[in-house]
Each structure stands twice: as structure tokens, then as C-alpha cells.
GUBADREN-608135 format. One line per field, with one value per residue (C-alpha): residue number from 0; residue in one letter; y, x, z. Coordinates in Angstrom, 2 decimals. Layout:
seq = (NUM	...)
type = (A	...)
v = (Y	...)
u = (X	...)
w = (Z	...)
! end
This chain:
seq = (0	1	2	3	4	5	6	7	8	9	10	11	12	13	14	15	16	17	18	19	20	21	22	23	24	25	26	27	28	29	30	31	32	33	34	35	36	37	38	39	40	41	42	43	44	45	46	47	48	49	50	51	52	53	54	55	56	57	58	59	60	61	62	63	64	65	66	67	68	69	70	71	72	73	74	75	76	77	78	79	80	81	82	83	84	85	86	87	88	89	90	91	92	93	94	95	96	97	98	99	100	101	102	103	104	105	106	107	108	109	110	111	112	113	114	115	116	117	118	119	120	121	122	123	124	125	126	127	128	129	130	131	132	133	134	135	136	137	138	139	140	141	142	143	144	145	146	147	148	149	150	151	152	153	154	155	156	157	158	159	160	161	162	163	164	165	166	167	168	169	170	171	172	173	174	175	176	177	178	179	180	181	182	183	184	185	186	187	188	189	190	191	192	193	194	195	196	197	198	199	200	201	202	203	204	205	206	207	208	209	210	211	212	213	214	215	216	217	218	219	220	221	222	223	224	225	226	227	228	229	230	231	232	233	234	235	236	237	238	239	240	241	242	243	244	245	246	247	248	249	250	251	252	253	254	255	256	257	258	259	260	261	262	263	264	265	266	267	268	269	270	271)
type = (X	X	X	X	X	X	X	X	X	X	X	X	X	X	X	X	X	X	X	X	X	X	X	X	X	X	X	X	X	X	X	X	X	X	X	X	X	X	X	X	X	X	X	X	X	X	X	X	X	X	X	X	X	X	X	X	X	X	X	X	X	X	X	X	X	X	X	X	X	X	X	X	X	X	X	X	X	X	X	X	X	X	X	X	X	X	X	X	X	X	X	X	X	X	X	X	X	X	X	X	X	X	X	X	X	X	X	X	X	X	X	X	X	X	X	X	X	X	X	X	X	X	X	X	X	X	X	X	X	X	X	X	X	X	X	X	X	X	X	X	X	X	X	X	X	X	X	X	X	X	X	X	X	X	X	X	X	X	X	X	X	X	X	X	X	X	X	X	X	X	X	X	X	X	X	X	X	X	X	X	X	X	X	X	X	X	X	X	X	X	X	X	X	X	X	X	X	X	X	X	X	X	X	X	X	X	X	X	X	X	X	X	X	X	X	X	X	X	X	X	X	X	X	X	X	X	X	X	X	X	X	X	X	X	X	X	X	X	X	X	X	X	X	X	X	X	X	X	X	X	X	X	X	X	X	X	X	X	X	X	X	X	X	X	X	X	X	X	X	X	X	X)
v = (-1.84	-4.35	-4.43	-7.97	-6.42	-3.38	-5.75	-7.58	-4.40	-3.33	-6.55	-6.03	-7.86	-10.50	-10.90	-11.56	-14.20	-15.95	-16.43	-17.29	-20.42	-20.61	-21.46	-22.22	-19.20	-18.95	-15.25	-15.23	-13.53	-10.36	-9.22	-8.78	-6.27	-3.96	-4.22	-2.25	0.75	0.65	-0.86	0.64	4.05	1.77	0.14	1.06	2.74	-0.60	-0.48	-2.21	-5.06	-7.14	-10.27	-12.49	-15.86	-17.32	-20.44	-21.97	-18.53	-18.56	-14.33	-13.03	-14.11	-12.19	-8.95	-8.93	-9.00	-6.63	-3.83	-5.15	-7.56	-4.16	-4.52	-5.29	-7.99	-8.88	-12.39	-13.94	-17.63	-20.30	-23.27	-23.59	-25.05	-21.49	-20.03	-22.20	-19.66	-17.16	-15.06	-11.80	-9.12	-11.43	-12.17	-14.58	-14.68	-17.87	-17.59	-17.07	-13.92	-14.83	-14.34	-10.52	-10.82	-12.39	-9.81	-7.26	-8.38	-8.58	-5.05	-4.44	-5.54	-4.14	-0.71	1.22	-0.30	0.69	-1.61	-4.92	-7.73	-10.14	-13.60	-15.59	-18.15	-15.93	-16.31	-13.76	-13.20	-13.21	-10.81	-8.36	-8.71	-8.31	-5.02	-3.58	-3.90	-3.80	-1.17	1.38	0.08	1.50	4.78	7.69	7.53	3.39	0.34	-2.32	-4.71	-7.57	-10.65	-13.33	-11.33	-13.99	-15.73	-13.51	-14.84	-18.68	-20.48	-22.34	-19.12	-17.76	-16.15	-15.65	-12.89	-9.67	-11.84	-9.64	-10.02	-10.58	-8.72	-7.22	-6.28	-4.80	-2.88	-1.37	-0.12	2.06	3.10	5.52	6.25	8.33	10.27	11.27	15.03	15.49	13.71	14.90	14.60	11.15	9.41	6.49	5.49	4.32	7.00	6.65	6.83	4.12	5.92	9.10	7.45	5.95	8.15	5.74	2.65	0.45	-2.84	-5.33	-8.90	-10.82	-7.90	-4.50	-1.77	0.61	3.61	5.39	9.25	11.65	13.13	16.70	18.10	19.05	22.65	23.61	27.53	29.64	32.49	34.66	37.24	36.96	37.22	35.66	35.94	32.74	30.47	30.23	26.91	27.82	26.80	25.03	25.14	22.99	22.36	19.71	16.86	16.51	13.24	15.57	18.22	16.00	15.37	18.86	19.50	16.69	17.39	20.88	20.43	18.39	21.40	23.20	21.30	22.77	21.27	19.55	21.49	24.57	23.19	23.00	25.94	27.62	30.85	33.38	35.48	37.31	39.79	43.02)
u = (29.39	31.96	34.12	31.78	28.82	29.41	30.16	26.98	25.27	26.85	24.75	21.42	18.76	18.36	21.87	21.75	18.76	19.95	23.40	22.21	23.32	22.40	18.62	16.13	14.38	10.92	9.96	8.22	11.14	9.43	9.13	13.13	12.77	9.92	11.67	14.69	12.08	10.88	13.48	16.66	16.77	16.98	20.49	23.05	20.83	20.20	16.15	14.36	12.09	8.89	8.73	5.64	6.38	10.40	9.36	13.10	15.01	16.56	14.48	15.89	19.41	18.68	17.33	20.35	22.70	20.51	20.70	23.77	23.92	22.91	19.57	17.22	14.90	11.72	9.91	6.62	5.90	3.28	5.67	7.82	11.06	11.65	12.77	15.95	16.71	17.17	20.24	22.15	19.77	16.99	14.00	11.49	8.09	5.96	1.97	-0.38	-1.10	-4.89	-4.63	-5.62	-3.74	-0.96	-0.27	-1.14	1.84	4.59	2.76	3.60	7.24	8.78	10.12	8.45	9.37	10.65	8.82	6.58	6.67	3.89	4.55	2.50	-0.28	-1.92	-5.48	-7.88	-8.59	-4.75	-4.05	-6.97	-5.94	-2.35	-2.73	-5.21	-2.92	0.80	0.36	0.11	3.45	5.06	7.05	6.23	6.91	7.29	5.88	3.54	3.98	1.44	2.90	1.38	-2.25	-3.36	-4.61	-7.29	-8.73	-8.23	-11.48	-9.21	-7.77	-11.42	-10.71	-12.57	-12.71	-14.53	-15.59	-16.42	-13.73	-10.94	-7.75	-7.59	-11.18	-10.81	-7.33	-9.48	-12.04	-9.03	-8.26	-11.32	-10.70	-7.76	-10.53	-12.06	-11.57	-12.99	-16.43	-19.65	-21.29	-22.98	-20.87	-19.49	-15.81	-13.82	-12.33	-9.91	-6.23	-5.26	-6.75	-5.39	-1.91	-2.21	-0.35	-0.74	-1.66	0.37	-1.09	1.56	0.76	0.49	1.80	0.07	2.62	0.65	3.32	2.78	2.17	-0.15	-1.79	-2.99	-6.33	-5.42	-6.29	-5.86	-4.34	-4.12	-1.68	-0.82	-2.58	-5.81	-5.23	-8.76	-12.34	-13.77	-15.82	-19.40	-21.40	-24.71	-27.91	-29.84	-33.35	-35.95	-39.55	-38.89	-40.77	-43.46	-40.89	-38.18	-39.75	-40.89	-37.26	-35.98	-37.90	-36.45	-33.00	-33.20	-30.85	-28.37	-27.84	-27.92	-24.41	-21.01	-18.97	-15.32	-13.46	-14.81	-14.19	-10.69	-10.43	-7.60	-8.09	-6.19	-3.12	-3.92	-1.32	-3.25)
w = (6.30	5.95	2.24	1.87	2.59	-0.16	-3.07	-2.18	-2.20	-5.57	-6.95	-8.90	-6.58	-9.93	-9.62	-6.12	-6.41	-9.07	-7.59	-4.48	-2.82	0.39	1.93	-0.66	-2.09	-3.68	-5.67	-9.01	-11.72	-12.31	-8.31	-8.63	-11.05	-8.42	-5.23	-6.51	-7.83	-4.12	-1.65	-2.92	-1.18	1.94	0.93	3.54	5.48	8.11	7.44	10.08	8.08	8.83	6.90	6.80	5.74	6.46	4.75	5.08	5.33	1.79	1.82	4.71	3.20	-0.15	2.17	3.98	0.66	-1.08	2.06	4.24	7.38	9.61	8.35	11.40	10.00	11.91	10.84	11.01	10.48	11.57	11.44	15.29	13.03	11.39	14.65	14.37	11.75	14.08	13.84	15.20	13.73	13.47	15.32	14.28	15.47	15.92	15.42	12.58	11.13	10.97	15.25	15.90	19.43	18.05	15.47	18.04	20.29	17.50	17.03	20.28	20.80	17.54	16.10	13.65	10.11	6.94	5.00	5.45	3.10	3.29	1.60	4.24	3.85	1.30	2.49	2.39	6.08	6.55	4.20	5.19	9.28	8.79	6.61	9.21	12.09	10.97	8.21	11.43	12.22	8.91	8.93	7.20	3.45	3.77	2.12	3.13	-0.13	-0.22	-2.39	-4.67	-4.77	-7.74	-4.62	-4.68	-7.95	-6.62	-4.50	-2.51	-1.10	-0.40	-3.47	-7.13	-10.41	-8.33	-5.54	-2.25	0.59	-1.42	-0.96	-4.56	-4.04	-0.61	-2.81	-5.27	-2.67	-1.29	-4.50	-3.99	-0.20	-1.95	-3.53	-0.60	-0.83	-4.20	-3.38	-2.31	1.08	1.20	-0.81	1.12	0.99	3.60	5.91	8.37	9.98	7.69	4.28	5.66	5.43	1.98	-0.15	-3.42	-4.24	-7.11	-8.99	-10.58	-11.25	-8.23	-6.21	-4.17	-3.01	-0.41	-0.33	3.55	3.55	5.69	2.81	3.35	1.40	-1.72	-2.93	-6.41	-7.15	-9.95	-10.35	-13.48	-15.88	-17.27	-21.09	-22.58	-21.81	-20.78	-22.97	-21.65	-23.39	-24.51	-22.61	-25.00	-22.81	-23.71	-21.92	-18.39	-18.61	-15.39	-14.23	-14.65	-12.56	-9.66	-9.52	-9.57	-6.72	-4.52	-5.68	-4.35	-1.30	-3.16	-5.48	-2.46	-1.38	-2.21	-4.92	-4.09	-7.11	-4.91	-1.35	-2.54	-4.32	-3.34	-4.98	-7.76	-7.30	-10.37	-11.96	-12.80)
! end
């Protein structure tokens, strides 16, 4: 990294933006103070970027003072001018991120990322597609950050307060896909590669951060000396209603089904 290219780095990223005088730039003031919580382990490391949206390039300037012009910055944009803002180290992409075999083939012809930043056309259908087929392309303990989310509460984004299909609402669903060890058998939550990858999940306003992690099952473990007898609740018993009964008898097998806290149990190493 050149001497240039270290001071730059040395810069808070709000110090960066709001010196910045090259191509215009467009970020709502409080996303300068998340990236740095997320982003900065990547600084002089040349992290290998996917940016949806170059709008007139003013972004990939800022990403390239915040980590250093080794950075390899990928770009995604629907408008043919932005690939005049092509540069060494960057390699701009022209096609809409709503086209499944377009995002397929940047899919195809780029590296595995660090992160991916979507500030595209914010629609819901482009938000949804683009997460299902480029968060695959994010490493191991990356990001895939989704920008200006408040679309999903506005109708002329396909969006509305709790509506169905929107990307906040499709977020929240995952929220319980991270649950999926500790549920019982019929209880339906999403479950597949991509949930198995989503180590957490963080809400800000107008922004989704999906942090990228195998997780494993969890098992809970208890080690150490028994010192107290448990505490058993009284059963209060009291006569069953015939309603309640009826029901007793049809809820036989789901008794029947093991519990999650002991599928994971993971047993005691007690000291004797």
C-alpha cells in the first residue's frame, strides 16, 4: 500500500465521505457510522467487493479510500454509461439485477467475495433475487449488506407496513430459520444451504447486515458439582374437562416427539 493510500486509510469512513471531492456520492449519514463496525477488519487486506448500484461512481471512490486502491471491486448497474467508469481493479457489469441469468453469469465470472453491498433499484423482486443468488458467492464469515430497506414500507417499491413479499418481511422470516434446531418436528421454517450459512441477522434503519457462517447444531453442556437438590413445581391436578380429554387423546403422538432442549442436550461432566 502506497504512503497515499495509508493516510487515506488512517481516515474515519465519515471523514472520508464528507471530504470527498470527487464523483458524486449518495449514503444516508448514519450508514457511515455501521460499515466501520463491519467492513474494517478488511482494510489493507485488498477485499474483493460486489457493488450493486455505481450510480455515477462517487462509492467505489470512497471503498477504495476506506480499504486501499488494491481492493478488487466488482459492480453492477442497469444504466450502459456507468461502464465508462471502469478502472484498473474495477469491473463493471451491465444488466439488471431483476434478470436471474444475468446475475447468474456475473455469478459465474467472479471470485468469491468479501462482502456485497446492494444499493440498486431497491425493488422488492430485486432485492429478493439478488440475495438468493449472490449471497452463495460470499466467503465464509462475510457480509451481504442490503441498503435503503425503507423501500420495503413504500407501495411504489411493491412495498407496505407487514406487507407479504417484501424484503424486510422475507428478513424477519429468516430470523426464525436461525431457530431451526430448537423447534419441533412440523414446524415450518425455511431450511436450506442459504439458512445454514446465516450466522446472524442485524436490523438498522434502512439497512440488513446478513453476517456468513456455517452454523453447526448447537448442544448445550453442563460440567461441575452438584451442590443443591432440584426444585420440583407442584402438580396442582384438577378434574379434565371432556373437550380437554378428546384432545389429550389426539395429542398423544405429539407428546410422543422428543423435545429440542433434549435433542441438543449435550450431557453432564459431573464432579463426584
Amino acid at each position: 500500500m502506497s504512503s497515499k493510500d495509508r493516510t487515506a486509510s488512517d481516515n474515519s469512513m465519515k471523514d472520508l465521505f464528507y471530504s470527498h471531492s470527487g464523483n458524486l456520492i449518495h449514503k444516508w449519514d448514519h450508514y457511515l457510522d455501521i460499515y466501520p463496525t463491519y467492513l474494517s477488519q478488511y482494510r489493507g487486506r485488498r477485499p474483493t467487493i460486489l457493488e450493486i448500484g455505481v450510480s455515477h461512481g462517487g462509492s467505489i471512490q470512497l471503498w477504495k479510500q476506506f480499504f486501499g486502491n488494491d481492493c478488487q471491486i466488482f459492480a453492477i448497474d442497469i444504466n450502459p454509461e456507468c461502464s465508462r467508469l471502469e478502472e484498473e481493479g474495477v469491473k463493471i457489469f451491465i444488466g439488471s439485477q431483476a434478470d436471474a441469468n444475468f446475475l447468474n453469469e456475473v455469478a459465474h465470472q467472479i471470485p468469491d467475495l468479501d462482502f456485497v453491498l446492494d444499493d440498486g433499484g431497491h425493488f422488492m423482486d430485486q432485492q429478493s433475487l439478488s440475495f438468493e443468488i449472490l449471497f452463495p458467492k460470499v466467503k465464509q464469515g462475510g457480509q451481504y449488506i442490503v441498503e435503503d430497506t425503507h423501500t420495503s414500507y413504500w407501495p411504489e417499491f411493491g412495498g407496505g407496513l407487514r406487507k407479504d413479499g417484501t424484503f424486510i418481511e422475507k428478513s424477519k422470516a429468516l430470523i426464525d430459520s436461525l431457530y431451526n434446531y430448537h423447534l419441533f418436528e412440523g414446524d415450518n421454517v425455511r431450511t436450506d444451504n442459504i439458512t445454514q450459512n446465516i450466522e446472524s441477522i442485524s436490523f438498522f434503519d434502512s439497512m440488513v447486515i446478513f453476517q456468513k457462517r456455517l452454523r453447526a447444531q448447537p448442544f448445550h453442556k453442563q460440567i461441575g458439582k452438584k451442590t443443591i437438590n432440584p426444585y420440583v413445581v407442584p402438580e396442582i391436578k384438577k378434574p379434565k374437562s371432556l373437550s380437554e380429554r378428546i384432545l389429550a387423546m389426539f395429542s398423544k403422538k405429539q407428546a410422543e416427539e422428543i423435545h429440542p432442549f433434549v435433542r441438543n442436550d449435550g450431557g453432564i461432566d459431573e464432579i463426584k
